[in-house]
mmJSON file of the N, C-alpha and C atoms, coordinates in Angstrom:
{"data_MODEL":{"atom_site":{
"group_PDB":["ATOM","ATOM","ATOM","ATOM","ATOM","ATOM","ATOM","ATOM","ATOM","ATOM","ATOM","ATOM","ATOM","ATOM","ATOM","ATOM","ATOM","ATOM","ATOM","ATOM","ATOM","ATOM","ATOM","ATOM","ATOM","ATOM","ATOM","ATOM","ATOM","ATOM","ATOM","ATOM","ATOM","ATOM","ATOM","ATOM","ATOM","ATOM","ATOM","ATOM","ATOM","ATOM","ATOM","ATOM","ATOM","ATOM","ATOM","ATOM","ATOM","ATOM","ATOM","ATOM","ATOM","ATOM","ATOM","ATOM","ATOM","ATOM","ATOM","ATOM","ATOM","ATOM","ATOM","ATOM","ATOM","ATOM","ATOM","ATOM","ATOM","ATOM","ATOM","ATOM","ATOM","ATOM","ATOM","ATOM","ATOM","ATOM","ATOM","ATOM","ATOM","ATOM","ATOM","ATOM","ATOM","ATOM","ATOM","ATOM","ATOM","ATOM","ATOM","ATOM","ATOM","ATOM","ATOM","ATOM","ATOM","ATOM","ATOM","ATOM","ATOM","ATOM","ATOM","ATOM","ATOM","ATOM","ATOM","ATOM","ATOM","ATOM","ATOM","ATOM","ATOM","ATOM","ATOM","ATOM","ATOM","ATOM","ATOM","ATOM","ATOM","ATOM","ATOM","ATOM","ATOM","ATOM","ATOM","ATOM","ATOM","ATOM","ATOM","ATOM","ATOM","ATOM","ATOM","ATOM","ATOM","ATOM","ATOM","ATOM","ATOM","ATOM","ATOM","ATOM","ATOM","ATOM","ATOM","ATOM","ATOM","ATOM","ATOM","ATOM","ATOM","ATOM","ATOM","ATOM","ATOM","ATOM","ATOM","ATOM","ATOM","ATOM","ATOM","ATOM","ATOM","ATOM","ATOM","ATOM","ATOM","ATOM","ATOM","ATOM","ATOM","ATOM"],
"id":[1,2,3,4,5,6,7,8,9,10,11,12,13,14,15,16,17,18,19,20,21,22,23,24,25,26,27,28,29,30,31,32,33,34,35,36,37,38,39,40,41,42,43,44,45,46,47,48,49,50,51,52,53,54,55,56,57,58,59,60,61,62,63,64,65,66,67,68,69,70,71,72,73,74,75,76,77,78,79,80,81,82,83,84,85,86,87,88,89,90,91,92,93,94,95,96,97,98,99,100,101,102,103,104,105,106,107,108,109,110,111,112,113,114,115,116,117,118,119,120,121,122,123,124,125,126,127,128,129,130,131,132,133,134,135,136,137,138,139,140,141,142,143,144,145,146,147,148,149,150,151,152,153,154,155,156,157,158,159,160,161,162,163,164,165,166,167,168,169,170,171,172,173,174],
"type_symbol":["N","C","C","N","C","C","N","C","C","N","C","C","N","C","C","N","C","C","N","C","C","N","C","C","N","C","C","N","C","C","N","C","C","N","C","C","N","C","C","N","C","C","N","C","C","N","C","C","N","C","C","N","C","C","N","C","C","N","C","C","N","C","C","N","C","C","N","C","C","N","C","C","N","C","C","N","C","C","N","C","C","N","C","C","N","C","C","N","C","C","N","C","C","N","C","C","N","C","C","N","C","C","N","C","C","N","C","C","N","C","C","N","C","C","N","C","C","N","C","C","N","C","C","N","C","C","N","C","C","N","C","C","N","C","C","N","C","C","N","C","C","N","C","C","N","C","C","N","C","C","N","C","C","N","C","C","N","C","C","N","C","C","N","C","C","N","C","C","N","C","C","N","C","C"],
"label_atom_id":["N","CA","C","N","CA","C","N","CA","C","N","CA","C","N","CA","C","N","CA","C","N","CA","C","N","CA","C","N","CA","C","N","CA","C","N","CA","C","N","CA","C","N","CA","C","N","CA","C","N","CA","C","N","CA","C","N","CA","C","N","CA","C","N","CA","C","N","CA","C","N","CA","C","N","CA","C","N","CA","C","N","CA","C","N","CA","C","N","CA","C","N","CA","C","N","CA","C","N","CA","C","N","CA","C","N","CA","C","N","CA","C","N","CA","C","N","CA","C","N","CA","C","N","CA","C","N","CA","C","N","CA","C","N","CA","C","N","CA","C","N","CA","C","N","CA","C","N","CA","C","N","CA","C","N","CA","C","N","CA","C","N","CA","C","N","CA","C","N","CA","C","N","CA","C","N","CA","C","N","CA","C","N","CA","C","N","CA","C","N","CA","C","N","CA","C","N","CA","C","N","CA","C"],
"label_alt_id":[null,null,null,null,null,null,null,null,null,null,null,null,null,null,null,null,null,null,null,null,null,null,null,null,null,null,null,null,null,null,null,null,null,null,null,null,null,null,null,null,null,null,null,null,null,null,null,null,null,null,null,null,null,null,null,null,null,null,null,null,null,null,null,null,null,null,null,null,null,null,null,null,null,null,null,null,null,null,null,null,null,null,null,null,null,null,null,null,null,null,null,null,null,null,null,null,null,null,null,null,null,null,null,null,null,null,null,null,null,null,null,null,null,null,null,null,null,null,null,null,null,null,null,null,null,null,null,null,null,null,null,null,null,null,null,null,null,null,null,null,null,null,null,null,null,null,null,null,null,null,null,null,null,null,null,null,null,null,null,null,null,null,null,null,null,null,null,null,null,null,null,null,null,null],
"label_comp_id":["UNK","UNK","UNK","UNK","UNK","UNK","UNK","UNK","UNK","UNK","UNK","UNK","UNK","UNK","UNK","UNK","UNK","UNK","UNK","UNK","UNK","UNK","UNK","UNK","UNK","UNK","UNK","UNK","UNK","UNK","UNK","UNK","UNK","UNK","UNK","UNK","UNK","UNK","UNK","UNK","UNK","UNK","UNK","UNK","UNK","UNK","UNK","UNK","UNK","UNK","UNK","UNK","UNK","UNK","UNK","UNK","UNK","UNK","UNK","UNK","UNK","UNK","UNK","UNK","UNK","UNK","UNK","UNK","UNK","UNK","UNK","UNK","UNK","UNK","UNK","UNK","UNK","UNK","UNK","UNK","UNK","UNK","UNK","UNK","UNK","UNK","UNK","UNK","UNK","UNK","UNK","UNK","UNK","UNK","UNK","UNK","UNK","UNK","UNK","UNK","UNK","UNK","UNK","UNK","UNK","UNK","UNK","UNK","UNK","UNK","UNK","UNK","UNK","UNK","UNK","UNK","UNK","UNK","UNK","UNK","UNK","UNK","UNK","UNK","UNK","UNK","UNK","UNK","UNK","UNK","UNK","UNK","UNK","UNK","UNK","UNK","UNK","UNK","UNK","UNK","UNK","UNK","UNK","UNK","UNK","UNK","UNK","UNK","UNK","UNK","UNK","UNK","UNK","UNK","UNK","UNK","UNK","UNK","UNK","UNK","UNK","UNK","UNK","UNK","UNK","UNK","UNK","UNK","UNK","UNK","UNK","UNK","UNK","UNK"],
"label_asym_id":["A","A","A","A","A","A","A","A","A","A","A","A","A","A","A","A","A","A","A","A","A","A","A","A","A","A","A","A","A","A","A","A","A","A","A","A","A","A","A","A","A","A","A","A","A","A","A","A","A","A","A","A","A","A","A","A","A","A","A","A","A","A","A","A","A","A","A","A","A","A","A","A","A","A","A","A","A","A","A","A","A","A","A","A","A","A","A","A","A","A","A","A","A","A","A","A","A","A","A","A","A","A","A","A","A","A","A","A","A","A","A","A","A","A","A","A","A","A","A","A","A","A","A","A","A","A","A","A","A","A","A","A","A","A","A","A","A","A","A","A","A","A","A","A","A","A","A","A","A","A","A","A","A","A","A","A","A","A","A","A","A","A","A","A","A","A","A","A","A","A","A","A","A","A"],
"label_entity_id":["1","1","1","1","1","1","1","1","1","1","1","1","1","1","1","1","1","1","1","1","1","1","1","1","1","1","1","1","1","1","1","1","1","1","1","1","1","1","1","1","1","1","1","1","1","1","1","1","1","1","1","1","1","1","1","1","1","1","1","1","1","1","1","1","1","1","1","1","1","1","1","1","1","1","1","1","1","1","1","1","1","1","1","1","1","1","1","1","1","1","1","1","1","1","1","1","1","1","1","1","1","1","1","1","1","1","1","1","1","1","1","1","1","1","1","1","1","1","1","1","1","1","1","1","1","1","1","1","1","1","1","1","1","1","1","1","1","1","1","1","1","1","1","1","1","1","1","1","1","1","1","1","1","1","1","1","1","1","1","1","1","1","1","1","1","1","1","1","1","1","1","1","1","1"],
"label_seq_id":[1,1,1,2,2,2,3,3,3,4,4,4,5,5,5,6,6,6,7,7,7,8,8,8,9,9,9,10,10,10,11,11,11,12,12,12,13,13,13,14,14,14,15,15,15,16,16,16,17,17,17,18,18,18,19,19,19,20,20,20,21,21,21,22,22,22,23,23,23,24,24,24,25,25,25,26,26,26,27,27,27,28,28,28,29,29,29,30,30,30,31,31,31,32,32,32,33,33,33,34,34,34,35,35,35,36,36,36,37,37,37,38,38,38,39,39,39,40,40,40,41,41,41,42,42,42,43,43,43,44,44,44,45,45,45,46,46,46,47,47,47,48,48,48,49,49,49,50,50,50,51,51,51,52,52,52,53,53,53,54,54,54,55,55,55,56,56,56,57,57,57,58,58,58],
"pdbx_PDB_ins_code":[null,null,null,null,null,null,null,null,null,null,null,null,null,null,null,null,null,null,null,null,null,null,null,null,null,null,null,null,null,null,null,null,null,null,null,null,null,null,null,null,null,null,null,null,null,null,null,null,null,null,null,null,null,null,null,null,null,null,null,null,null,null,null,null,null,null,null,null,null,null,null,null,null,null,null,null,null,null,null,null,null,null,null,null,null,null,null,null,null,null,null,null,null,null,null,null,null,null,null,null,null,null,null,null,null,null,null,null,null,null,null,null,null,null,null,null,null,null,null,null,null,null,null,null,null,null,null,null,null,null,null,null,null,null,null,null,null,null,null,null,null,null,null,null,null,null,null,null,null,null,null,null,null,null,null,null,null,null,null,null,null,null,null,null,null,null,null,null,null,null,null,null,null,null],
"Cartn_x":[116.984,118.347,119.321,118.926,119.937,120.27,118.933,118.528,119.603,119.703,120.098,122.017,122.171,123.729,124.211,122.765,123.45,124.101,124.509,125.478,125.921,126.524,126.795,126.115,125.93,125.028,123.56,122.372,121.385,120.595,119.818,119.498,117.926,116.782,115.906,114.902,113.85,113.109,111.56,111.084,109.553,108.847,108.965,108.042,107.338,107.681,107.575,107.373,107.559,107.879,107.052,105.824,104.773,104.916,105.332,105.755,106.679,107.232,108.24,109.434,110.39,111.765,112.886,113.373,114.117,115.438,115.641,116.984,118.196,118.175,119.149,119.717,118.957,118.494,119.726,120.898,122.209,121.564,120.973,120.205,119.059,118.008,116.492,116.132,115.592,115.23,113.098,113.815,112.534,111.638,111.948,111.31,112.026,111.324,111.86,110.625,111.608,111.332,111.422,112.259,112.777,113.923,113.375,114.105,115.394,116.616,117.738,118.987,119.011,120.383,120.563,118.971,119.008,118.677,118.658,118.595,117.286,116.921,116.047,116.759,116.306,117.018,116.081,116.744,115.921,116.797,115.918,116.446,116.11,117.799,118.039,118.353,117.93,118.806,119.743,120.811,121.794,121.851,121.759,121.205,122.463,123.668,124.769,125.103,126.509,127.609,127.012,127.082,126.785,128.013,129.259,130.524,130.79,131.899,132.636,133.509,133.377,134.568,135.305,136.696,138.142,138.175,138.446,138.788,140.202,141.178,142.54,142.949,143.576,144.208,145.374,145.022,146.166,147.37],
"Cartn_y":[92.228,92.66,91.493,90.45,89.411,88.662,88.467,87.719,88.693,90.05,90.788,90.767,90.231,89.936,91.562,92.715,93.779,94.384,93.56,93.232,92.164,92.024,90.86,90.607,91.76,91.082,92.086,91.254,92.207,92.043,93.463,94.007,94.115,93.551,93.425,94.325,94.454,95.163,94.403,94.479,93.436,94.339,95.665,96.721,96.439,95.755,95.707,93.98,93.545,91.74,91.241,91.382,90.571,89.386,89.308,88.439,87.56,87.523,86.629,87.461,86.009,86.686,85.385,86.602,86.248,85.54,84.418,83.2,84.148,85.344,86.326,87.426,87.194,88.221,87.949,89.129,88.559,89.587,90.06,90.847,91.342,90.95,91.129,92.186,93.364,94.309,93.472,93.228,92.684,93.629,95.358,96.178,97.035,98.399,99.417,100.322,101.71,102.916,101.756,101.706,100.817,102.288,102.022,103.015,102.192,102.676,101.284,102.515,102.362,103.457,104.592,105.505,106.884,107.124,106.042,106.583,105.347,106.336,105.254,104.573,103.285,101.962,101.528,100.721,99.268,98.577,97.11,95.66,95.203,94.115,93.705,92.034,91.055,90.028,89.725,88.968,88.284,86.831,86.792,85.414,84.788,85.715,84.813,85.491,85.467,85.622,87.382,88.133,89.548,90.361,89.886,90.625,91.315,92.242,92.617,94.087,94.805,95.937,95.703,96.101,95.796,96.639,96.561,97.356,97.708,97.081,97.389,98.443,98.989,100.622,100.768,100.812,100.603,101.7],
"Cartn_z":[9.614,9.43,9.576,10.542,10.788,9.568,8.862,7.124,6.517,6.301,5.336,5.672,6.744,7.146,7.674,7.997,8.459,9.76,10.385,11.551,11.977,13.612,13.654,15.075,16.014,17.453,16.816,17.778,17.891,19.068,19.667,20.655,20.436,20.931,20.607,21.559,21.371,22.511,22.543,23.785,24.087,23.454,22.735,22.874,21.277,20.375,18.92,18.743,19.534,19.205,19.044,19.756,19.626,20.416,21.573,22.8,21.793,20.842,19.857,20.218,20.038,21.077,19.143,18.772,17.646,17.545,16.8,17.332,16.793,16.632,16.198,17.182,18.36,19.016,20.65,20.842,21.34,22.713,22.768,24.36,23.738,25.138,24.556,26.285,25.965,26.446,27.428,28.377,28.835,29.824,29.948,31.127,30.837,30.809,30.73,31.738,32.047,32.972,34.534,34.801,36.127,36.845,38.037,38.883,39.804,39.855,40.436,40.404,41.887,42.375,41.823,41.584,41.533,39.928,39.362,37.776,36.897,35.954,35.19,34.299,34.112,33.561,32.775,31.573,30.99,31.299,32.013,32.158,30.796,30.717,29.817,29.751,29.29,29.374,28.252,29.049,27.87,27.052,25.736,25.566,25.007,25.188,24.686,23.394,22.918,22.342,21.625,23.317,23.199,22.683,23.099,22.346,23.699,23.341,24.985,23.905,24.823,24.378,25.229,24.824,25.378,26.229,27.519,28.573,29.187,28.075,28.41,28.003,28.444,27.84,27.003,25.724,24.643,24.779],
"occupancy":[1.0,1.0,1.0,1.0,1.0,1.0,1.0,1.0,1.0,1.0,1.0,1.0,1.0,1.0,1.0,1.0,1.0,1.0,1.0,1.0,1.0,1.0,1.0,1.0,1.0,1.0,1.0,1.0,1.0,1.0,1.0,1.0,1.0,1.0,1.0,1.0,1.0,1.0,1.0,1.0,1.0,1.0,1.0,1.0,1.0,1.0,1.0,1.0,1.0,1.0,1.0,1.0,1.0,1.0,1.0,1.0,1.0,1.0,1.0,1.0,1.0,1.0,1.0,1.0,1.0,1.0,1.0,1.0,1.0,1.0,1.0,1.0,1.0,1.0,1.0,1.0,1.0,1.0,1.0,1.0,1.0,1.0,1.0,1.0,1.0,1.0,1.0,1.0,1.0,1.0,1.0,1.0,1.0,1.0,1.0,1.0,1.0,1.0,1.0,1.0,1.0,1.0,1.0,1.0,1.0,1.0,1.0,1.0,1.0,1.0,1.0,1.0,1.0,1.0,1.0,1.0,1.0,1.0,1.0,1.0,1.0,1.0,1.0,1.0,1.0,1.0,1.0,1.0,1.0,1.0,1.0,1.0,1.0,1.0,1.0,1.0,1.0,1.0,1.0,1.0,1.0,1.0,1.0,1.0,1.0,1.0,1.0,1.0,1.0,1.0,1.0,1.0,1.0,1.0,1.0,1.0,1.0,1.0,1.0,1.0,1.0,1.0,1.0,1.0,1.0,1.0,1.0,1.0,1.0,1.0,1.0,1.0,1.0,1.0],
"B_iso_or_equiv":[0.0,0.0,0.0,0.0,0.0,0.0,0.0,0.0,0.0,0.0,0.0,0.0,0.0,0.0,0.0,0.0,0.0,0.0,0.0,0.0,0.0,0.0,0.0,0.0,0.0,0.0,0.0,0.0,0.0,0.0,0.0,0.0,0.0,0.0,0.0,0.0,0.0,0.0,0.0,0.0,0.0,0.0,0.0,0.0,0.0,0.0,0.0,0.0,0.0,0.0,0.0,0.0,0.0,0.0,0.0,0.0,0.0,0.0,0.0,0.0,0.0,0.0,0.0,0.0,0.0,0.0,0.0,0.0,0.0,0.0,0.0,0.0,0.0,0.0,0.0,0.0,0.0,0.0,0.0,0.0,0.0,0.0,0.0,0.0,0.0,0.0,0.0,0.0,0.0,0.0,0.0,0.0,0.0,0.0,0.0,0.0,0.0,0.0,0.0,0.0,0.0,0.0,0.0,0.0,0.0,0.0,0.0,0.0,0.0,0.0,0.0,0.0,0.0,0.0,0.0,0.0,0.0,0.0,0.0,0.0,0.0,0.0,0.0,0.0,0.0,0.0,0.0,0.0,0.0,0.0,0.0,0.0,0.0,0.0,0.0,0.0,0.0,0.0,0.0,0.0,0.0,0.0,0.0,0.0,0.0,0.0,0.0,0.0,0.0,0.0,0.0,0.0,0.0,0.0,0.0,0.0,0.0,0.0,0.0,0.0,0.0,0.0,0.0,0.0,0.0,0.0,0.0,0.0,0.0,0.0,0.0,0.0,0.0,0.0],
"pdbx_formal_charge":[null,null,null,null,null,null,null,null,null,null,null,null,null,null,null,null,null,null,null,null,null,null,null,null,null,null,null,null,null,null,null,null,null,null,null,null,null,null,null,null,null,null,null,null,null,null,null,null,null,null,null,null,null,null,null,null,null,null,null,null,null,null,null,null,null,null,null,null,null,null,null,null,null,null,null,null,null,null,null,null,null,null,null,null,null,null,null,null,null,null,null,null,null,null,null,null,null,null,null,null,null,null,null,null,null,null,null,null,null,null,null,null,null,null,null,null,null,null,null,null,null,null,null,null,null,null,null,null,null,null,null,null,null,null,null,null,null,null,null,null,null,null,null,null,null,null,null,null,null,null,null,null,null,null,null,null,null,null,null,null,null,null,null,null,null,null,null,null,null,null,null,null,null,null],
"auth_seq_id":[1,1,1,2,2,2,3,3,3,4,4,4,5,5,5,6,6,6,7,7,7,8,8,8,9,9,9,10,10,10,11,11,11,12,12,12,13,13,13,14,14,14,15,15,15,16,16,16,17,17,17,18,18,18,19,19,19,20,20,20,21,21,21,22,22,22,23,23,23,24,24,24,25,25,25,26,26,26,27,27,27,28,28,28,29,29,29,30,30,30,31,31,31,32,32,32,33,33,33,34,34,34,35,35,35,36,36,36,37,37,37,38,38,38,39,39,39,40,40,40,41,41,41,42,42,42,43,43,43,44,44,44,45,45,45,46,46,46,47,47,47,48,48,48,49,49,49,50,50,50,51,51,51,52,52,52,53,53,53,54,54,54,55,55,55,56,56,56,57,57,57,58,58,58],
"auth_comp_id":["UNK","UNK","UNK","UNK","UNK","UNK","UNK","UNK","UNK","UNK","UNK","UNK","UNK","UNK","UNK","UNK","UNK","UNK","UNK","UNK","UNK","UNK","UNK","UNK","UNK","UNK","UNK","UNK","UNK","UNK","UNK","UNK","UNK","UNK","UNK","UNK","UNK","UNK","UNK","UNK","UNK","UNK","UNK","UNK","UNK","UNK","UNK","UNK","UNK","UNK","UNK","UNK","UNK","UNK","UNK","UNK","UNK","UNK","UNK","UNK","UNK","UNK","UNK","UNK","UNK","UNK","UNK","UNK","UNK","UNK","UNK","UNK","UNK","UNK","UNK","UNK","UNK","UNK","UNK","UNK","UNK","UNK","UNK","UNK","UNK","UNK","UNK","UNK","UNK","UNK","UNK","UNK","UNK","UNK","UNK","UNK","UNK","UNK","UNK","UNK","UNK","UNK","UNK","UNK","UNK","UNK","UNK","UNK","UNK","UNK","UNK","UNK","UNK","UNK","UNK","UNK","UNK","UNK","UNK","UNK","UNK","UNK","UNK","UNK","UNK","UNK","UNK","UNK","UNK","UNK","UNK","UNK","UNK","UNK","UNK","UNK","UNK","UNK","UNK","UNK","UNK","UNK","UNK","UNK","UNK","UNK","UNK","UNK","UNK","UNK","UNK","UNK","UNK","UNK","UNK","UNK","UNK","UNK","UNK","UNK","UNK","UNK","UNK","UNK","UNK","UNK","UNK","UNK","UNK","UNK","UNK","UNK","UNK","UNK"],
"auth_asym_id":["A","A","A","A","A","A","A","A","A","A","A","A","A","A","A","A","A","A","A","A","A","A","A","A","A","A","A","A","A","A","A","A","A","A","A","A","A","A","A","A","A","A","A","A","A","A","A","A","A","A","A","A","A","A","A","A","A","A","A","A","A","A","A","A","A","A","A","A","A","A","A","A","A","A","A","A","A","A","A","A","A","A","A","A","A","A","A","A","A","A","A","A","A","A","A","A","A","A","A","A","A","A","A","A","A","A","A","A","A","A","A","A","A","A","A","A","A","A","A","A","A","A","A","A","A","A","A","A","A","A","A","A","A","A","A","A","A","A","A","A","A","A","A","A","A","A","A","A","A","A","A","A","A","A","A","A","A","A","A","A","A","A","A","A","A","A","A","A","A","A","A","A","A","A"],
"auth_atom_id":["N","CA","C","N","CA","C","N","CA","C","N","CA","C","N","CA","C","N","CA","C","N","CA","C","N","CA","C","N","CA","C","N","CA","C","N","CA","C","N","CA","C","N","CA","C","N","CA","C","N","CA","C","N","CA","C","N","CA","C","N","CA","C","N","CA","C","N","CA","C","N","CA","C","N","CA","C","N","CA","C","N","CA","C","N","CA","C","N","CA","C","N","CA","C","N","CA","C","N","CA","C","N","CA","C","N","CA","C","N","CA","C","N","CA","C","N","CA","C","N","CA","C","N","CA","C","N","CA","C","N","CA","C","N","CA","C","N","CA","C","N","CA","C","N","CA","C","N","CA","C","N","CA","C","N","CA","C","N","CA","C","N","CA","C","N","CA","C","N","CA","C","N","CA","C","N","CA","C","N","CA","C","N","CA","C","N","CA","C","N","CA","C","N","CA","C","N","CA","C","N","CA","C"],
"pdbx_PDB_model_num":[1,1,1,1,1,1,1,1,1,1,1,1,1,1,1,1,1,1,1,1,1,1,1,1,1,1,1,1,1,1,1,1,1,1,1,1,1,1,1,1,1,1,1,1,1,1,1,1,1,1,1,1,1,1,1,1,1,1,1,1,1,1,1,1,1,1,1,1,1,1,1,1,1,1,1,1,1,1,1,1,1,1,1,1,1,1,1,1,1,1,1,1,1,1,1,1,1,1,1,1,1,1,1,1,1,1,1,1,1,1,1,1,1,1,1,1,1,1,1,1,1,1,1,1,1,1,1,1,1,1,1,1,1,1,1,1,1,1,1,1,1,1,1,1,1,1,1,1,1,1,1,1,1,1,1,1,1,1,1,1,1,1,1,1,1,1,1,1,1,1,1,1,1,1]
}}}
């Protein structure tokens, strides 16, 4: 999808990769079913220029 220009961040997961981690790839999903302050989680890392939603109140 990154080739095809069909977005602009992407979110990858270990579960499909084939231990290959993609130079397109703006958070890569490294663990999932993780238990952390009452709720199940996937850990995620950030590899940079992930984007931000605006948190100011228009």
């Amino acid at each position: 999808m990154a080739k095809r220009g069909a977005c602009q961040r992407f979110w990858q997961t270990y579960a499909w990769s084939k231990g290959q981690l993609s130079k397109s790839a703006n958070l890569h999903q490294y663990k999932n079913g993780q238990f952390l302050a009452g709720h199940d989680v996937d850990l995620n890392d950030g590899l940079g220029n992930e984007g931000w939603w605006d948190t100011n109140r228009q």
